[in-house]
N, C-alpha and C positions, 0 to 999 in steps of 0.2 A: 471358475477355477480360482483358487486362494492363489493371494499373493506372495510372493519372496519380500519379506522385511526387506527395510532398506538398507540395512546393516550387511546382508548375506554378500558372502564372495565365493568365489571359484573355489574347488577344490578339489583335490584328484581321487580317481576310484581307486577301491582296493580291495582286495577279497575280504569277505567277513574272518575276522579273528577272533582265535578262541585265546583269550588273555590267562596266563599264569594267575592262580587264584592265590597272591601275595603282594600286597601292596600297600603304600604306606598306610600305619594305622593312627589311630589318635580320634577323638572327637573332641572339638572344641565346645560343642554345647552338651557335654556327660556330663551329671551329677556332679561331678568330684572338682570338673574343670568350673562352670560357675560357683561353686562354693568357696572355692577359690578366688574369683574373681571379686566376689563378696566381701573375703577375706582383704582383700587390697584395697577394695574401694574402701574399707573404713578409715585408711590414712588419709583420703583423700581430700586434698585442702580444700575445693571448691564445694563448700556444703550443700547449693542449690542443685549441681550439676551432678553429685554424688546421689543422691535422692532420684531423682529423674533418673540415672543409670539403674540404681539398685528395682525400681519401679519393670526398666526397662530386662534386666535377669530374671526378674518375676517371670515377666513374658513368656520370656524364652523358655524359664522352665515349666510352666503353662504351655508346652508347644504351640507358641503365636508368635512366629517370627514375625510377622508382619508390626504387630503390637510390641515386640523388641525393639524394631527399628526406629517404631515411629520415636518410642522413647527415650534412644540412643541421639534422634537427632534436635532431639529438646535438649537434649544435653550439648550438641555440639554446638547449639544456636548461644547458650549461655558459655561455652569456652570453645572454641576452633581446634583450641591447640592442647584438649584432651584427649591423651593418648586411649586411657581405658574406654572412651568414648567410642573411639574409632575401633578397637577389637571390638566391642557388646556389637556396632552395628555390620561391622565386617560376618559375625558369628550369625547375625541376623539373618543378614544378605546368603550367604553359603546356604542355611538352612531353608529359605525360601528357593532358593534354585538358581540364584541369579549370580552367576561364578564369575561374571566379569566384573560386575560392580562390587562381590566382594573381597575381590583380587587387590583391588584399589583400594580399598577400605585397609585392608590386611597392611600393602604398604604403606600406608600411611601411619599405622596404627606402630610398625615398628622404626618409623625414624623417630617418631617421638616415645618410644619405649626399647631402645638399641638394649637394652642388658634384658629383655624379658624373653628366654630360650621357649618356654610353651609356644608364646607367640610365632616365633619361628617355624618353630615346629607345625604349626597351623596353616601359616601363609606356603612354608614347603608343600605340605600334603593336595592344599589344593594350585597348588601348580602342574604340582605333580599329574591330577586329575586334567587340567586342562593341555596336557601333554608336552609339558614346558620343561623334563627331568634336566636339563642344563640349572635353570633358575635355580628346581627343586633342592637338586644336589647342594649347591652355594647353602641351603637355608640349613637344611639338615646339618650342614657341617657345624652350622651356626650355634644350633640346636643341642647338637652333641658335645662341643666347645663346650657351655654352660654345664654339660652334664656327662662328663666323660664315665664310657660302660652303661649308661642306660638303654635298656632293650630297645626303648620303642624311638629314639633315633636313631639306632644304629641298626634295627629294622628299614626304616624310611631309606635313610641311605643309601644301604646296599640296592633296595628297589631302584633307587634313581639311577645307580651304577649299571645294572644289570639290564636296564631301559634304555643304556646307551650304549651296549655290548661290551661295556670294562669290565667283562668276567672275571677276572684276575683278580680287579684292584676291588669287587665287592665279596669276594670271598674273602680277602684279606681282614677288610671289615668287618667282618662275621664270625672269623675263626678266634679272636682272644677270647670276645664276650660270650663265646660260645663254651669255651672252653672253662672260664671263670665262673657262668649261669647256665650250664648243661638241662638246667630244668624248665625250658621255655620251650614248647614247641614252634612257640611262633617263629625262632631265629632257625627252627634248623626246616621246617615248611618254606622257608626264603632260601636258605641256602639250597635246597633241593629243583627250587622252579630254576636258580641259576646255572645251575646242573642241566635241567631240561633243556635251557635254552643254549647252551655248548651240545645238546644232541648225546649227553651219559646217559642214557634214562636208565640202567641199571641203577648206576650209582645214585641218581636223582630218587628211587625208587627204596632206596634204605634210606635216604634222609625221610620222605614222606611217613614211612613205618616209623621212622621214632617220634616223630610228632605225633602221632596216632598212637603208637606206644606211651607215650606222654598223656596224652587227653584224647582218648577212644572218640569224642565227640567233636572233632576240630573237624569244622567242614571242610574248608580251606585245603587240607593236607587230604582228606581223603576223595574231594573234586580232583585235585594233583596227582593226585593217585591213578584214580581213575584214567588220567590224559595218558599217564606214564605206561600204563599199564597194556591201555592199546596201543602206543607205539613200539610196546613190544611182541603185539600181537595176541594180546591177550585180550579179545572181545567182550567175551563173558564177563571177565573179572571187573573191566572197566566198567561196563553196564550195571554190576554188581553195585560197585563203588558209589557213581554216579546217581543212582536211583536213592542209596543209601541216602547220599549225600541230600536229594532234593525232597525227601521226607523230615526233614532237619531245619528250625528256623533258622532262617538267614536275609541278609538285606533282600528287597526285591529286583534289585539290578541284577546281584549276583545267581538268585532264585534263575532268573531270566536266560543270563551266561551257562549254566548249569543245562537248563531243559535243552538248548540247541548244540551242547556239546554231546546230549545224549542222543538228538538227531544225526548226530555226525556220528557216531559208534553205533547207531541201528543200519547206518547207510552202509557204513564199512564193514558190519558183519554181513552185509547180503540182503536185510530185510527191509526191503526198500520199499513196501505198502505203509510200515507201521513209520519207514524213517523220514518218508516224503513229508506225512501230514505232523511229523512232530517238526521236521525243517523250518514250518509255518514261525518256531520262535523266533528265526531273524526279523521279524516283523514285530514284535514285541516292545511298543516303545518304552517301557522299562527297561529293556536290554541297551547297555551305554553304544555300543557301536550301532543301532538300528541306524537305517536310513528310512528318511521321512520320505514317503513318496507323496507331492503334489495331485491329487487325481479328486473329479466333482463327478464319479461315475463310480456304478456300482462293483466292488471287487469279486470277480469273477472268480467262482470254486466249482471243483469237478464235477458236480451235479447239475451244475447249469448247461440245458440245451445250447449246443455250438452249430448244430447246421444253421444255414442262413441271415446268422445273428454278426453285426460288426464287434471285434474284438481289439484293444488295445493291451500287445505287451511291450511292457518296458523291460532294458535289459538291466541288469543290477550285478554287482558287487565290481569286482577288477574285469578286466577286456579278454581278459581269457577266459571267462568264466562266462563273460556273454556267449561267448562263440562255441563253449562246448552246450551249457544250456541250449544252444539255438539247434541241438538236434531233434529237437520235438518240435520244429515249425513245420517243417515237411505233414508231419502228420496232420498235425492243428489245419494248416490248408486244406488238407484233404479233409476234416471234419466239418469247417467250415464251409465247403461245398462250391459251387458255382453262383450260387445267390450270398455267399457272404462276404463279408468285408475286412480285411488283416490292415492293422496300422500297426507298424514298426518303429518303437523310438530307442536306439541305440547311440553308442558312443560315437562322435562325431568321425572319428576316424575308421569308422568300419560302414558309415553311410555306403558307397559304392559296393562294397562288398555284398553287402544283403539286400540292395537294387536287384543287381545279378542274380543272385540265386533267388527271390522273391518279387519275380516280375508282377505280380497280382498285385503286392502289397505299397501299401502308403510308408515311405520310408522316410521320421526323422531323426533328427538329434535329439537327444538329452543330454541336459546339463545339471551339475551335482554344484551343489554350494551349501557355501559355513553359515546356518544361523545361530548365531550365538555358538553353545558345543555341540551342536547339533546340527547331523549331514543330512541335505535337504535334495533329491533330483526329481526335477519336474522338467516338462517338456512345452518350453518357450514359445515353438516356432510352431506350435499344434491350432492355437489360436484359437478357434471355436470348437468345442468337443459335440457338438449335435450332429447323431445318427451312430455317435457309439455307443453302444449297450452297454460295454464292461472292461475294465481294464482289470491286468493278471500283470506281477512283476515276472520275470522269463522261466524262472526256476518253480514256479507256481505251476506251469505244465506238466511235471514232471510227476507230482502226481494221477494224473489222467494216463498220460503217456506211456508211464515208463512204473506201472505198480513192482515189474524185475527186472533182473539182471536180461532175462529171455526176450524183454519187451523190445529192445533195440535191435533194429532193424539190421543185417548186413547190405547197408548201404557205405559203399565206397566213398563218398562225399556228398554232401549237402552244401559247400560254398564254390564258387567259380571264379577264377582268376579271369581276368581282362584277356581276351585272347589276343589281340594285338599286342599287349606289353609281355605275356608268354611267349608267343615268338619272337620278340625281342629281343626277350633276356635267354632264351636257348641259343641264339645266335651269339649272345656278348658268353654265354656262358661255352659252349665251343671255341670261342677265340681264347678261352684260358688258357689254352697247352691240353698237351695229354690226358688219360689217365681220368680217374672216377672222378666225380664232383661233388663235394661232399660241404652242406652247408651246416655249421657249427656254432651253437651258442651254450653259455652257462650261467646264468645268474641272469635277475631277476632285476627289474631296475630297481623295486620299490625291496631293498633289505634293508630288516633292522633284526632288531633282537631277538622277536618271536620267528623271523623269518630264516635265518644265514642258514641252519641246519637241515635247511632242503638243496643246500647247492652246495657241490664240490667245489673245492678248493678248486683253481686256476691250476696249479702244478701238478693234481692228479690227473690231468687229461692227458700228459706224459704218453703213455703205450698207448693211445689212440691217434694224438699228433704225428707220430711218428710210424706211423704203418705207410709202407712204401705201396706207390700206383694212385695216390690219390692228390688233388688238388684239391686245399680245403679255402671254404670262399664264408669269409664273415659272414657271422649273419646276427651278433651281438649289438644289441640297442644298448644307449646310455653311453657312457664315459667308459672304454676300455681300450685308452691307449697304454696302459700299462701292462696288460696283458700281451697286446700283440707285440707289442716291445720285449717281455719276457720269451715268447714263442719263439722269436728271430732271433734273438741272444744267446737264449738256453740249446735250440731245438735245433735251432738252421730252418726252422720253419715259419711261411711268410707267409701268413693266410690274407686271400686276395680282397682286396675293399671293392665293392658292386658299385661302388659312386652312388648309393641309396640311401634317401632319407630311413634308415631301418628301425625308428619310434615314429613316425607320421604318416609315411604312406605307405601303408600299409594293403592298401593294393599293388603296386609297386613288390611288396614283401610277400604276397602272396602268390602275383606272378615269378617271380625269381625260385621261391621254394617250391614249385613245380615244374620249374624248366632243371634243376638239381637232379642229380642222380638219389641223394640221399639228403635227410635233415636229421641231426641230433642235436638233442637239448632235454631239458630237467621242461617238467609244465609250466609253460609261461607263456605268455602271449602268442608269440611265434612258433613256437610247435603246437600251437592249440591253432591256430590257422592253418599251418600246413596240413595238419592232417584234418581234419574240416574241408581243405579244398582237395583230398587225395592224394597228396603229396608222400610218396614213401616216408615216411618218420620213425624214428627209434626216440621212443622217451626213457628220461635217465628218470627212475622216481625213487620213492623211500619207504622203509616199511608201514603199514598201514594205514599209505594214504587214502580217505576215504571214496576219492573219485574212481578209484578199482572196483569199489561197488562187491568189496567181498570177493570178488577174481583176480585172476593173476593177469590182466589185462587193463586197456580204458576200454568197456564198452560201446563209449560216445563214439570210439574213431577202431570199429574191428578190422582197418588195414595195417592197423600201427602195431609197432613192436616195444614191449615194454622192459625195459631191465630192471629191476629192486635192489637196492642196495642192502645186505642181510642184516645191518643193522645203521643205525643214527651216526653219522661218522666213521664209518667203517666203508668207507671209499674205493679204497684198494680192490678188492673182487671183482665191486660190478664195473672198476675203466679197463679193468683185464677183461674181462665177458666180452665188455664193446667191441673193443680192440679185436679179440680173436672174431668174435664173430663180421666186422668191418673187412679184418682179411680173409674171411672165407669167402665176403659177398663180392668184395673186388676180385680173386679170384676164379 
């Protein structure tokens, strides 16, 4: 089995993202930027050191960063404290792949050259990459400082704004120069993904058209498009888009982002033979968010015979997503027979859980970690892999399994609560008082930018809070005293705390959401386990999210009740819907 670098750390899961196709641009090794670079080093005093740099841009534009480098640090062997030295080899390093060491380079390169805004602008972009848009932002202002109204910092910026959900203050950004340079698609494809990510996608959806109005061939805006286009339910149009889009040169990261956003609009139109095998792109290590899976065994694909055979699947992306994937174990066991063998490496905190429902099965941990920018989960505690045939990551089934919507089984649950901690918590949950039991969450612990437009506000849960006959009992992970403070304030409603670790143990979480009369929540962890272990659930969701699989339901959990929201922010309808339907069920 390969090792974990020694460098690598811990890292947390998180569902695959499909990123906004706008973000900072610039190349610091284009034509235009070394010739430039060229242009400076002729003043440059240090005659021996300027020769060995200009040697060293040759390189570069020879694509040989290696050969850049080496000759950038001939130059810094004859001066330390030249500044162009340190960009050519910063410029180097970036181009080679090596974003930490050229991150360092980059700072370096602008204490000893504070007035050079390109530079800036460089060291922004790849922060920006390394997910750092706090840094990014400081640089680009920097950038922009030097050159107030230029598109491509006031581009950068707004991306870094909009990566830290200051939607506001990056439209602000956007709108003079927009206004002043109306002929740039690039600034109104930015201004549109920020749109997207406040959940307008109408209005997201006329900025992309005028970027495309502008330059028919801007991939960027019509990927964007695309996104936009099925969130508003328009499948066809998307896949239209999309497809356009990936007949079109473009980087091969974004090539990458592109094929598995079209797997995610084959799923969500319904056509789940053709969406399963193109899903295969999150595995694409061209794609920037793949995760590297650790494995010295052959990758198991649906054509491979499963009776009798031992199988390793790993589960992958966020915790909720292992647990609706894990609807196809039930089957896989059964394919796998009486003579085969099931190893199970999941999220540390669902070990018990799929003990229980996978008595057959070898059940460990997996652990994800940072190698350098890249998310690495291998399975530590596995230790010797001899007598496994193949390992499959959990969503890899799914082709086999589940080629439709028709393929999922009416099965009331596949996970099992602890029955002694069931009885338990039906006891502590009868000692609550009266009245329905009704366990309540909304948000997501892990929200940023791309994420907030899947979860209602806190204050729209308003006419569901408040439907009389029910006792509602937290059931919200993460930091929400702010919330229950606003319920009791606002509401006169005190929702009861379980004394539960409700992000850890999650057994514990499982047992409590089935000794409940009811759970609601948006998909996230915890409604993906309750209804997994049978738990009545009502999920809150959003239009065309693609786990619907093209129905007006989740397939993975046919006891569950699903609400839509009619569109991206428009919240209002479906906590009315809840609401009435919550008091016809207490009723």
């Amino acid at each position: 089995m390969s090792r974990l670098p020694a460098s690598a750390r811990p890292a947390a899961a998180a569902p695959i993202p499909l990123r906004a196709a706008a973000t900072p641009v610039g190349d610091s090794a284009s034509a235009r930027q070394l010739e430039r670079l060229r242009d400076e080093l002729g003043a440059f005093r240090a005659q021996a050191a300027a020769t060995m740099l200009q040697e060293a841009l040759s390189r570069l534009q020879a694509d040989d960063p290696k050969g850049g480098a080496e000759w950038a640090l001939k130059a810094l062997e004859h001066d330390e404290r030249a500044g162009y030295a340190w960009y050519v080899l910063a410029i180097a390093r970036e181009k080679a792949g090596d974003y930490g060491q050229a991150l360092q380079c980059y700072e370096s390169a602008l204490q000893l050259l504070p007035d050079e805004g390109e530079l800036a602008n460089d060291l922004g972009r790849l922060a920006y990459r390394l997910d750092m848009p706090a840094v990014a932002e400081r640089l680009f202002q920097k950038a922009l400082a030097r050159a107030p109204g230029s598109v491509e910092p006031t581009n950068n910026l707004a991306c870094a704004l909009r990566d830290q959900m200051r939607h506001a203050e990056a439209i602000e950004v956007l709108r003079p120069v927009i206004y002043a340079q109306p002929e740039h698609p690039m600034l109104w494809n930015t201004l549109g993904t920020v749109l997207t990510e406040q959940g307008d996608m109408p209005q997201a959806l006329t900025f992309y058209e005028e970027a495309l109005r502008l330059d028919p061939g801007f991939v960027k805006a019509r990927y964007n498009r695309a996104n936009a286009r099925l969130a508003l339910g328009d499948v066809e149009g998307a896949l239209a888009d999309v497809e356009t889009a990936l007949d079109a040169p473009a980087p091969a990261d974004e090539q990458a982002m592109m094929r598995l956003a079209r797997a995610t609009m084959l799923i969500a139109g319904g056509d789940l033979a053709r969406g399963w095998d193109a899903y295969e792109a999150r595995m694409d290590p061209l794609y920037a968010d793949a995760v590297h899976f650790l494995a010295n065994r052959p990758l198991w694909t649906p054509d491979m015979p499963l009776a009798g055979r031992s199988l390793l699947v790993i589960g992958e992306q966020g915790l909720g997503d292992e647990v609706m994937f894990a609807s196809a174990l039930p089957d896989l066991e059964a394919a796998l027979g009486p003579e085969g063998r099931l190893t199970l490496a999941v999220e540390p905190r669902l070990v018990p859980l799929f003990e229980r429902a996978f008595s057959r099965a070898r059940v460990e941990p997996h652990g994800t970690f940072k190698a350098g920018h890249r998310t690495v989960r291998a399975v530590l505690s596995l230790g010797d892999w001899e007598g496994i045939d193949a390992w499959t990551p959990i969503a890899g089934l799914l082709r086999r399994f589940r080629p439709e919507a028709g393929a999922f089984p009416d099965r009331a649950a596949y996970l099992r609560p602890d029955p002694a901690a069931l009885a338990g918590w039906r006891r502590t949950v009868e000692g609550c008082g009266p009245g329905f039991k009704v366990g309540v969450l909304w948000k997501s612990l892990k929200i940023d930018a791309g994420r907030a437009r899947y979860f209602s506000p806190f204050e729209r849960w308003r006419p569901v809070l408040e439907t009389p006959g029910v006792t509602f009992v937290n059931l919200q992970y993460g930091d929400c005293a702010a919330e229950l403070a606003q319920a009791e304030a606002e509401l006169g409603v005190r929702l009861v705390q379980p004394g539960l670790d409700l992000k850890d143990d999650l057994d514990g979480v499982a047992a409590l959401s089935c000794a409940l009369d009811l759970v609601i929540g948006p998909a996230n962890a915890t409604t993906n386990i309750a209804a997994a272990c049978g738990a009545e659930t009502w999920i809150i969701s959003t239009p065309g999210a693609w786990p619907k699989l093209g129905t007006g339901r989740y397939p993975w959990y046919p006891s569950a009740r699903v609400f839509s929201a009619p569109a991206y922010n428009d919240w209002a309808p479906v906590m009315a819907e809840v609401a009435a339907a919550l008091a016809k069920r207490v009723s």
